[in-house]
Every structure is written in structure tokens, then in C-alpha cells.
Backbone as numpy.savetxt, mean C-alpha at the origin, in Angstrom:
# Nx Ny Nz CAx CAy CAz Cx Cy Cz
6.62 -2.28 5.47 5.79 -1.82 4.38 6.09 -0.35 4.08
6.17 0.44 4.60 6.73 2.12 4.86 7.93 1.82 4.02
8.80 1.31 4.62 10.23 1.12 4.03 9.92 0.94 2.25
8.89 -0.27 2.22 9.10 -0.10 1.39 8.39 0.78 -0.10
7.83 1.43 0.53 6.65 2.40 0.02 7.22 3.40 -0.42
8.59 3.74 0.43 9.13 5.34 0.27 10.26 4.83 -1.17
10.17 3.80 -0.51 11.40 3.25 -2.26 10.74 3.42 -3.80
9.43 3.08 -3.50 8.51 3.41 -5.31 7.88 4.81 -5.01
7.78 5.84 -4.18 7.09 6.98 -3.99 7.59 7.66 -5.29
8.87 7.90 -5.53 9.34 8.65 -6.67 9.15 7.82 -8.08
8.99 6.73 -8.22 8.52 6.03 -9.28 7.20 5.73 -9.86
6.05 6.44 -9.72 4.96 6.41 -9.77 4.28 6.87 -11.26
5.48 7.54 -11.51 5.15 7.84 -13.18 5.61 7.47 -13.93
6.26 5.98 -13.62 6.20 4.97 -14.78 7.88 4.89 -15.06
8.50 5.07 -14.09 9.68 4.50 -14.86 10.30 3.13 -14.02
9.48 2.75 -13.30 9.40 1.74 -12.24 10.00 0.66 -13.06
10.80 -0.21 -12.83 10.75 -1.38 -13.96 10.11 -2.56 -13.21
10.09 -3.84 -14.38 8.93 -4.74 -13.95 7.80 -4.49 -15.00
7.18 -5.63 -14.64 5.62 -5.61 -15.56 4.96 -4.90 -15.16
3.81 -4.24 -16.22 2.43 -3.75 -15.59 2.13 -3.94 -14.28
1.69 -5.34 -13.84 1.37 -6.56 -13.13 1.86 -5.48 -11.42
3.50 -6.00 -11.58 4.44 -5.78 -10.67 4.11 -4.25 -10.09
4.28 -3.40 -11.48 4.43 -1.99 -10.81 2.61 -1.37 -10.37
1.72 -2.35 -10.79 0.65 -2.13 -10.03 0.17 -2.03 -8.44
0.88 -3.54 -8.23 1.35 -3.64 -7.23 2.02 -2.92 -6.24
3.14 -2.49 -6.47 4.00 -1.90 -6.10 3.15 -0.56 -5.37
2.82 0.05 -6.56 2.06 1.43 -6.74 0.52 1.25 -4.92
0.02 0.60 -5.10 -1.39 -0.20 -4.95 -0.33 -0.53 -3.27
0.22 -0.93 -3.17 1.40 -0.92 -1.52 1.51 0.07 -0.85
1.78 1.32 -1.69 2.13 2.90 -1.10 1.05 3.21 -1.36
0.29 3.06 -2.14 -1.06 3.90 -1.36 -1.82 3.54 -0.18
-1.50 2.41 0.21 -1.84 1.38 1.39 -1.16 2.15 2.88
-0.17 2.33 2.48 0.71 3.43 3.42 0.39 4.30 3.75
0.20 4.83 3.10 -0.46 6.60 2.51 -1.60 6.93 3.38
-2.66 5.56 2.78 -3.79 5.78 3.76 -3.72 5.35 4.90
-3.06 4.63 5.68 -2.63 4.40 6.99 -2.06 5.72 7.31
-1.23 6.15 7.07 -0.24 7.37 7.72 -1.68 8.50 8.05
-2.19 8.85 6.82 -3.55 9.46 7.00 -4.29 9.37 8.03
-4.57 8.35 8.19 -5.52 7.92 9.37 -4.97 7.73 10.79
-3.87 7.74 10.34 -2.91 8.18 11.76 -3.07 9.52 12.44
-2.37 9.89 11.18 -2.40 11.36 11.50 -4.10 12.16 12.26
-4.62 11.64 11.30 -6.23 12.13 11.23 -6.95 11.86 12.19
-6.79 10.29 12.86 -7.80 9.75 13.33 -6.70 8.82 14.93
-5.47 9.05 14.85 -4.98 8.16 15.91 -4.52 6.88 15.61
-3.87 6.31 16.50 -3.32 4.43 16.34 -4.87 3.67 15.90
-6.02 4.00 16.75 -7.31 2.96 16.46 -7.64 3.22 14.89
-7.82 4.16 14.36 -7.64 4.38 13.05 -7.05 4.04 12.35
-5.97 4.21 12.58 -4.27 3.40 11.37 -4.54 1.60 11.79
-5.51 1.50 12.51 -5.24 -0.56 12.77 -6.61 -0.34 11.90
-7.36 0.07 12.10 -8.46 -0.77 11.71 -8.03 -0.19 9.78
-7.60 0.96 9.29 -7.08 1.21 8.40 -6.72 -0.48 7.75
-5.63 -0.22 8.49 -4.61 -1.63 8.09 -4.79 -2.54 7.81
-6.23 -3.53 8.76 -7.06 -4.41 8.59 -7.44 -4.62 7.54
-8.10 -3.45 7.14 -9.21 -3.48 6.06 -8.45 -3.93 4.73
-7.11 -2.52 4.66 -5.61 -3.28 3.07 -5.69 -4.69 3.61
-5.12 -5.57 4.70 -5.10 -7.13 5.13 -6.18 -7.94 4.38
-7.54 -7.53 4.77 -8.62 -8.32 4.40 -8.37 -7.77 2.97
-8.62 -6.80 2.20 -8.69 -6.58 0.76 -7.39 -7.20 -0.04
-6.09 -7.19 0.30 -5.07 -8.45 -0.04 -4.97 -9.79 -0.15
-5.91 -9.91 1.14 -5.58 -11.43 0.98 -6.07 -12.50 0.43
-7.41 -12.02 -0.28 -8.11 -13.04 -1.26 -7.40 -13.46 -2.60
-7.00 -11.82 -2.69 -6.12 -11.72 -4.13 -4.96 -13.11 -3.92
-4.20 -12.68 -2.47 -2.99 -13.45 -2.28 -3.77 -15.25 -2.85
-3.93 -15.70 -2.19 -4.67 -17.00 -2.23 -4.97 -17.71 -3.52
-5.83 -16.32 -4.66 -6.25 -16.69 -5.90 -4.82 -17.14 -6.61
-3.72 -16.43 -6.56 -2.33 -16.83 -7.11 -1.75 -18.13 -6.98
């Protein structure tokens, strides 16, 4: 997920290609990162999991509805 986070970091102001849809997504991934690394930094490994969890549970309903 990192890996692929640092690949749209510089694309964030829209020259991303793909749909709306896609580069929402995309966008909505690295900030997922972002706030993990944060809470790393900030708060330790127990922080960056339960972080992580929380993007998991908030993804995966979406995933399912598709």
C-alpha cells in the first residue's frame, strides 16, 4: 500500500489519469498511508494497527457494495 501511495503522492492535483471515480480512490489510499505513517510516528506500531484497522473496516463495506 506505501508502494503504492508514493506513486500518486505527486499526482494529487489532478493530472492523475483515470476517472473521477479511480483518482478518488487512488487519492483516498495515500491518505490512508499518511495517516498510518502518522500514527506511527506519533503513537508507535499499536497505533499504526489499530490506525489500519479502522481504513480495513471503513473499505470494506464499500468493497462488497461493488
Amino acid at each position: 500500500m506505501r508502494e503504492a501511495a508514493r506513486d500518486v503522492r505527486s499526482d494529487r492535483d489532478g493530472r492523475q489519469e483515470g476517472d473521477a471515480g479511480a483518482v478518488g480512490v487512488r487519492y483516498k489510499g495515500c491518505v490512508a498511508v499518511e495517516t498510518m505513517d502518522t500514527a506511527l510516528k506519533d503513537g508507535g506500531p499499536g497505533a499504526a494497527q489499530r490506525v489500519a484497522a479502522e481504513c480495513v473496516v471503513e473499505a470494506k463495506p464499500k468493497h462488497h457494495q461493488n
